[in-house]
N, CA, C and O of each residue as an XYZ file, in Angstrom:
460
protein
N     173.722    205.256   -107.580
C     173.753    206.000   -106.318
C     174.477    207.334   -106.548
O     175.547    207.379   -107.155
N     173.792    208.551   -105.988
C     174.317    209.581   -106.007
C     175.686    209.944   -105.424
O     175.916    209.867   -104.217
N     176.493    210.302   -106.242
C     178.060    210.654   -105.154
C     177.803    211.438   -104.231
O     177.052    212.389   -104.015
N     179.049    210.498   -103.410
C     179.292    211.504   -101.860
C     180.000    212.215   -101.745
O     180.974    211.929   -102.441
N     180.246    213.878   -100.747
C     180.936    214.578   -100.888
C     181.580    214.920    -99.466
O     180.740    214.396    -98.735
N     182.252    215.304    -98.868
C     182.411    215.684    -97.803
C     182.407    217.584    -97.261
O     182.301    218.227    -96.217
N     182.532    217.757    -98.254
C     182.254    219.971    -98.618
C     181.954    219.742   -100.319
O     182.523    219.194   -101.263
N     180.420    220.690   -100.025
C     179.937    221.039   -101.198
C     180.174    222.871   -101.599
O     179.135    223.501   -101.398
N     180.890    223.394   -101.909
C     181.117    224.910   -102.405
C     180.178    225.064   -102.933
O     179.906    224.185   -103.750
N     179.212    226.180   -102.787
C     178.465    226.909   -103.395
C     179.069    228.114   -104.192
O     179.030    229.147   -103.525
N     179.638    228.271   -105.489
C     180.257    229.442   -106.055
C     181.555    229.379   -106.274
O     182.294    229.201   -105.306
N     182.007    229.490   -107.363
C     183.872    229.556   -107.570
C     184.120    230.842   -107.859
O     184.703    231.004   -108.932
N     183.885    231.734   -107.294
C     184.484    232.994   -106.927
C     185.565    233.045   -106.263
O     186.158    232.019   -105.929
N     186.087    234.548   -105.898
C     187.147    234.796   -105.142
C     187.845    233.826   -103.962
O     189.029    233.627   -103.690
N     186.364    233.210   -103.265
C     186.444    232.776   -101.791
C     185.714    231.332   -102.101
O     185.860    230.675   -101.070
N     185.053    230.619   -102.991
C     184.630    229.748   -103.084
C     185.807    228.478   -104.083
O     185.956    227.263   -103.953
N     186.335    229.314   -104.871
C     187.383    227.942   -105.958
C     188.245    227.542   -104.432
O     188.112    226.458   -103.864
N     189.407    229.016   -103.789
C     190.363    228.090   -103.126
C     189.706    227.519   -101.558
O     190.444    227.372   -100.584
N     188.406    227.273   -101.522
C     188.070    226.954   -100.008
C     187.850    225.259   -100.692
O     188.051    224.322    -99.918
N     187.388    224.924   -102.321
C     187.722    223.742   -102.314
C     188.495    223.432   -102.632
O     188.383    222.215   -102.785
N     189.921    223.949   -103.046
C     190.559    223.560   -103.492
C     191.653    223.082   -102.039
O     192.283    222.025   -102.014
N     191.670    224.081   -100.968
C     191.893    223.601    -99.647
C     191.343    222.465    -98.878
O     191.940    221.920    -97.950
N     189.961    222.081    -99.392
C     189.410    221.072    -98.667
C     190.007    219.518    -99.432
O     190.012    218.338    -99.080
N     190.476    220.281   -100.645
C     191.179    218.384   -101.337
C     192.207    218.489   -100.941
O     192.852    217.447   -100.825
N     192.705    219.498   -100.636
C     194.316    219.075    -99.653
C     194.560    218.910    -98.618
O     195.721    218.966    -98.211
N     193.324    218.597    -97.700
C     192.925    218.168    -96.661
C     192.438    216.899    -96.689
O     191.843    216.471    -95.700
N     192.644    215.994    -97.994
C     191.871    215.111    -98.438
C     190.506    214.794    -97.752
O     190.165    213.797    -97.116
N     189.791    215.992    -98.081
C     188.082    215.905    -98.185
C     187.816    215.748    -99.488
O     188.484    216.531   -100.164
N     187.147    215.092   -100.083
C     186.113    214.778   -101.449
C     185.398    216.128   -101.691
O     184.282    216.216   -101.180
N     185.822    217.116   -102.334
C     184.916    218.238   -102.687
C     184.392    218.640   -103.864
O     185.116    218.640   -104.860
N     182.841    219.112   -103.959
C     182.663    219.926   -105.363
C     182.575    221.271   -105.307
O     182.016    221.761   -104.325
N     182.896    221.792   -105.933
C     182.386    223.269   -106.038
C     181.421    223.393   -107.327
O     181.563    222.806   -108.400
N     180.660    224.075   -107.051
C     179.514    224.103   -108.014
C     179.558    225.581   -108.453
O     179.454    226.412   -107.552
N     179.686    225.975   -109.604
C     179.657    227.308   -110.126
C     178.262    227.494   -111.477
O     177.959    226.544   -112.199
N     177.756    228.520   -111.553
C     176.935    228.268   -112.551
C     177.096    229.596   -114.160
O     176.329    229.874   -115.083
N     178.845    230.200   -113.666
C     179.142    231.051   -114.184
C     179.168    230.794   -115.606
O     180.077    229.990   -115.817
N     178.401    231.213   -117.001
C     179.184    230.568   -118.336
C     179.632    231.773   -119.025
O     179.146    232.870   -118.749
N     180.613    231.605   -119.982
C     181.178    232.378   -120.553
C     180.093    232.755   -121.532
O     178.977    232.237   -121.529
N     180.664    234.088   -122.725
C     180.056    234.279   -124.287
C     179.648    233.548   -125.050
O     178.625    233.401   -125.719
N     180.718    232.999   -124.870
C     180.528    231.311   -125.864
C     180.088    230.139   -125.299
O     180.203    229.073   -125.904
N     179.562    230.224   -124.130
C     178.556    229.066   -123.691
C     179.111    228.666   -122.655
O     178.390    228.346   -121.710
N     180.619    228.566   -122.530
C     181.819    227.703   -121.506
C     181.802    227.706   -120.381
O     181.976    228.847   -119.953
N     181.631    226.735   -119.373
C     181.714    226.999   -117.560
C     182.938    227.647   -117.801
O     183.734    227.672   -118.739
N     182.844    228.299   -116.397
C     184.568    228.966   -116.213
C     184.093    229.256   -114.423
O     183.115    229.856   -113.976
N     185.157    228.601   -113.748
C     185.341    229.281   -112.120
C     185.760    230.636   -112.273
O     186.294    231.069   -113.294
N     185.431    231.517   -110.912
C     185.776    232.806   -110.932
C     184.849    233.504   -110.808
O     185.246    234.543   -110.279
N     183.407    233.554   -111.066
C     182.057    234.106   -110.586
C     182.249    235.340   -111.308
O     183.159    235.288   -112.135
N     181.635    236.432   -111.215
C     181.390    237.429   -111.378
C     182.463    238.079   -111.659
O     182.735    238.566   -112.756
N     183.226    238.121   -110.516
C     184.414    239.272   -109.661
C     185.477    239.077   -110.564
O     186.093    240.076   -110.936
N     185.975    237.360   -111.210
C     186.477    237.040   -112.073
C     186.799    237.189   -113.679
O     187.852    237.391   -114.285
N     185.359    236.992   -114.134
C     185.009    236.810   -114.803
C     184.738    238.560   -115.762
O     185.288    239.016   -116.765
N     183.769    239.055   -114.949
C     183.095    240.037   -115.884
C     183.468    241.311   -114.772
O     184.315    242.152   -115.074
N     182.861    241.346   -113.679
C     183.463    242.736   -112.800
C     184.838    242.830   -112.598
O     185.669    242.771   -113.504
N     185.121    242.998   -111.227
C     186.563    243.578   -110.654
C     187.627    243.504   -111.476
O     188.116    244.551   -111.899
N     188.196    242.176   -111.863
C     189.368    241.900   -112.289
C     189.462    242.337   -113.731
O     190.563    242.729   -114.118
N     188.079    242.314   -114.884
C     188.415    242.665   -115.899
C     188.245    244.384   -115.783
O     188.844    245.207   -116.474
N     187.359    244.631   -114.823
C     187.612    246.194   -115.013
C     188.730    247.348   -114.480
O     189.077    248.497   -114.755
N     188.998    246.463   -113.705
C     191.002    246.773   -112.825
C     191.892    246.594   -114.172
O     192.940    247.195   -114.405
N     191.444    245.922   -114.761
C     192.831    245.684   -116.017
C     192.102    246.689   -117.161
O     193.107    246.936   -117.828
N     191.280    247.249   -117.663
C     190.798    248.329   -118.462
C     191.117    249.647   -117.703
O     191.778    250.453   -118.359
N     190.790    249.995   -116.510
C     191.185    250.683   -115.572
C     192.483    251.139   -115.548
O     192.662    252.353   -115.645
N     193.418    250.398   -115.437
C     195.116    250.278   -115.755
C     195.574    251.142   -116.802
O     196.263    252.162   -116.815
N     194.789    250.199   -117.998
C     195.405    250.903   -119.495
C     194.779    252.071   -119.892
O     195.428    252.895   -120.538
N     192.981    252.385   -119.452
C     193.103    253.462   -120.023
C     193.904    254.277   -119.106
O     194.868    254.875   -119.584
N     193.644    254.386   -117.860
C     194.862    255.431   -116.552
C     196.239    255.550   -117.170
O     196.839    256.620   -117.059
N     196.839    254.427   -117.878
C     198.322    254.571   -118.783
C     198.353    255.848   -119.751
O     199.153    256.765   -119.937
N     197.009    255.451   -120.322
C     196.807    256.151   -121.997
C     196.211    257.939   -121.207
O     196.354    258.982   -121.844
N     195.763    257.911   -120.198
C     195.676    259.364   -119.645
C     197.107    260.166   -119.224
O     197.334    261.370   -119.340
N     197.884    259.244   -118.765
C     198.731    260.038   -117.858
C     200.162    260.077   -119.525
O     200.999    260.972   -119.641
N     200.071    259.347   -120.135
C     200.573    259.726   -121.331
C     200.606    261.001   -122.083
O     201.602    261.657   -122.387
N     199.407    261.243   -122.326
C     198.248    262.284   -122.800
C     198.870    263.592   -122.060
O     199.580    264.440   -122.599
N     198.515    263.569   -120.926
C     198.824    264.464   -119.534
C     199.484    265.211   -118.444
O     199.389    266.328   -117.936
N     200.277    264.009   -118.272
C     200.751    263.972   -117.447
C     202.664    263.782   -117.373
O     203.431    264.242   -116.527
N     202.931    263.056   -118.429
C     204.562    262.714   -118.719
C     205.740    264.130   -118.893
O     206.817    264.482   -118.411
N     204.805    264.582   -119.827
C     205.740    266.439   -120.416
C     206.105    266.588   -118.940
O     207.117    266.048   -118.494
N     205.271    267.330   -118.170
C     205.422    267.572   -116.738
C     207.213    267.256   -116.045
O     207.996    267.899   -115.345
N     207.220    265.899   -116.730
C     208.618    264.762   -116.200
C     209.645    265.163   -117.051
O     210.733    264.639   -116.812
N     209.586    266.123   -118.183
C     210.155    266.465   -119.746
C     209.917    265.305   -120.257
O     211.012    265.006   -120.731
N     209.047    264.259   -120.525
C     209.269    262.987   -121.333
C     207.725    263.211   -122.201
O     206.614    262.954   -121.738
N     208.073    263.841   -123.776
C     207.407    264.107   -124.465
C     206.917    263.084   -125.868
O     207.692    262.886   -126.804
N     205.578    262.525   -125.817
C     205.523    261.600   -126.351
C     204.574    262.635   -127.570
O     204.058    263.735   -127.374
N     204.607    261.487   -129.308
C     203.325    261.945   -130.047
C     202.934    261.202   -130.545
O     203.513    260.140   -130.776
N     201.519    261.571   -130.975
C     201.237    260.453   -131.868
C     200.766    259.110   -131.071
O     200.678    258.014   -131.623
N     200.411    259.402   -129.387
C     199.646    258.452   -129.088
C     198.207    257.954   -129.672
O     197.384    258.684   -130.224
N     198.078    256.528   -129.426
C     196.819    256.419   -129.893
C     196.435    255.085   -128.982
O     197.165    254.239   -128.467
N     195.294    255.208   -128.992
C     194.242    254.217   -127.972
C     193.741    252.566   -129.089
O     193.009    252.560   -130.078
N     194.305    251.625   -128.579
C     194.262    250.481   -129.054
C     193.714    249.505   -128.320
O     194.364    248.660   -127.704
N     191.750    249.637   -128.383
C     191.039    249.172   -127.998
C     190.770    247.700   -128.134
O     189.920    247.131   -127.449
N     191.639    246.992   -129.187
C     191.413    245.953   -129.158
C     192.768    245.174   -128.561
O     192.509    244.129   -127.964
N     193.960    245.487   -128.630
C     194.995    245.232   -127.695
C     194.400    245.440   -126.129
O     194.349    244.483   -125.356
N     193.957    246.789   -125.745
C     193.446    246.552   -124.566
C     192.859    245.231   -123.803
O     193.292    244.502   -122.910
N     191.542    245.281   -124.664
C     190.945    243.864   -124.464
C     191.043    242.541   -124.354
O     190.460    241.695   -123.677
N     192.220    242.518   -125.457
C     193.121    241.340   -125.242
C     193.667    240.954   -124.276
O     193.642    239.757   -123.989
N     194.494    242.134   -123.296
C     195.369    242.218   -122.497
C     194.124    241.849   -121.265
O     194.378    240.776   -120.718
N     193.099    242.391   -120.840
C     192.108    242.273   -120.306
C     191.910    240.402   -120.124
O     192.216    239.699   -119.160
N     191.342    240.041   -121.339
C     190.959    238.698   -121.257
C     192.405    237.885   -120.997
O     192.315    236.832   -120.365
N     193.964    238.389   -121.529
C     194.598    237.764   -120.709
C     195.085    237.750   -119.288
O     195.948    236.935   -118.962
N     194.553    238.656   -118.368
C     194.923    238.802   -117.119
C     193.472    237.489   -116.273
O     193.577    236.765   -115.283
N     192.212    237.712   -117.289
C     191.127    237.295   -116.494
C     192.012    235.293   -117.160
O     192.681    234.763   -116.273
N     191.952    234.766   -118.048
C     192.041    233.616   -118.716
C     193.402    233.334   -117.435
O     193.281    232.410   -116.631
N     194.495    234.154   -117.418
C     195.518    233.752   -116.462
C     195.193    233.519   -114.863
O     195.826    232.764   -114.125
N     194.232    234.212   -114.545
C     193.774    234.125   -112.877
C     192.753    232.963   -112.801
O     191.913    232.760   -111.925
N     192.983    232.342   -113.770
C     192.107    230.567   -113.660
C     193.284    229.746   -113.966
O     194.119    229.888   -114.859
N     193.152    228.564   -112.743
C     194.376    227.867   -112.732
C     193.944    226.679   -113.529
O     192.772    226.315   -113.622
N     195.120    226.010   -114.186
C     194.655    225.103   -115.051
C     194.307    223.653   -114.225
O     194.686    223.389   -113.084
N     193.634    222.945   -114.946
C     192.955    221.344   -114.088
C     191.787    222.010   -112.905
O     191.427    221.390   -111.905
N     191.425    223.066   -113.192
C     190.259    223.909   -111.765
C     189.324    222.861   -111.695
O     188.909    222.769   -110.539
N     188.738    221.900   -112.572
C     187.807    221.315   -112.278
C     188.172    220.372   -111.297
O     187.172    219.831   -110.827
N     189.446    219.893   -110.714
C     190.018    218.396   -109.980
C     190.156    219.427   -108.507
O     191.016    220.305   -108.580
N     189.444    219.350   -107.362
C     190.218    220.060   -106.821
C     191.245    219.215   -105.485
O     191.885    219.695   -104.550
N     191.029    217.802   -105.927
C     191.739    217.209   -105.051
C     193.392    217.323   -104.915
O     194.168    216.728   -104.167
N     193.621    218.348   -105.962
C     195.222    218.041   -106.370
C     195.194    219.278   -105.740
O     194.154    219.925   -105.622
N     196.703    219.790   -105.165
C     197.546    221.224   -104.601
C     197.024    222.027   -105.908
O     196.327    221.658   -106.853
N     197.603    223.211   -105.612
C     197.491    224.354   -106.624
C     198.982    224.167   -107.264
O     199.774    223.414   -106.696
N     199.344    224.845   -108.423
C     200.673    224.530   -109.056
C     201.613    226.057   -107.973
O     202.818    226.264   -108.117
């Protein structure tokens, strides 16, 4: 027999992970269904906005805006830097750790509180 649910989430995006994750702390039986996969094949909650738009491009956004106003903008303050340089793969890193951190761990259970 097929399981029963009491709220089925369509999407673990922004507005879809914590609406089930609210409905198990309401003790409702919920799934959320996401069909997001990573590079490497992996489900991951977080949809789009998570995952590949907003949040990773707000955190590239950040560092290069750092690495401009460095460049630019600091002398202005007398605070004279040299010898900057753009470290595209630290960036990225920093990137995938802001997106890997805005997924809470156990996301698949959502009957439990958030930590």
């Amino acid at each position: 027999m097929p399981e029963q649910y009491d709220v089925i989430v369509i999407g673990g995006g922004p507005a879809g992970y914590p609406c089930a994750i609210r409905a198990g702390q309401h003790k409702l039986k919920a799934a959320c269904i996401d069909e997001w996969r990573n590079r490497d094949g992996s489900f991951a909650f977080g949809g789009t906005c998570l995952n590949a738009g907003c949040i990773p491009s707000k955190a590239m956004l950040e560092s290069s805006e750092l690495f401009h106003r460095v460049q630019h903008e600091f002398a202005v303050h007398g605070v004279k830097v040299s010898g900057v340089e753009l470290d595209l793969a630290a960036m990225q890193k920093r990137r995938a750790q802001i997106v890997n951190g805005s997924r809470r761990p156990g996301s698949t259970d959502c009957s439990r509180p958030p930590a």
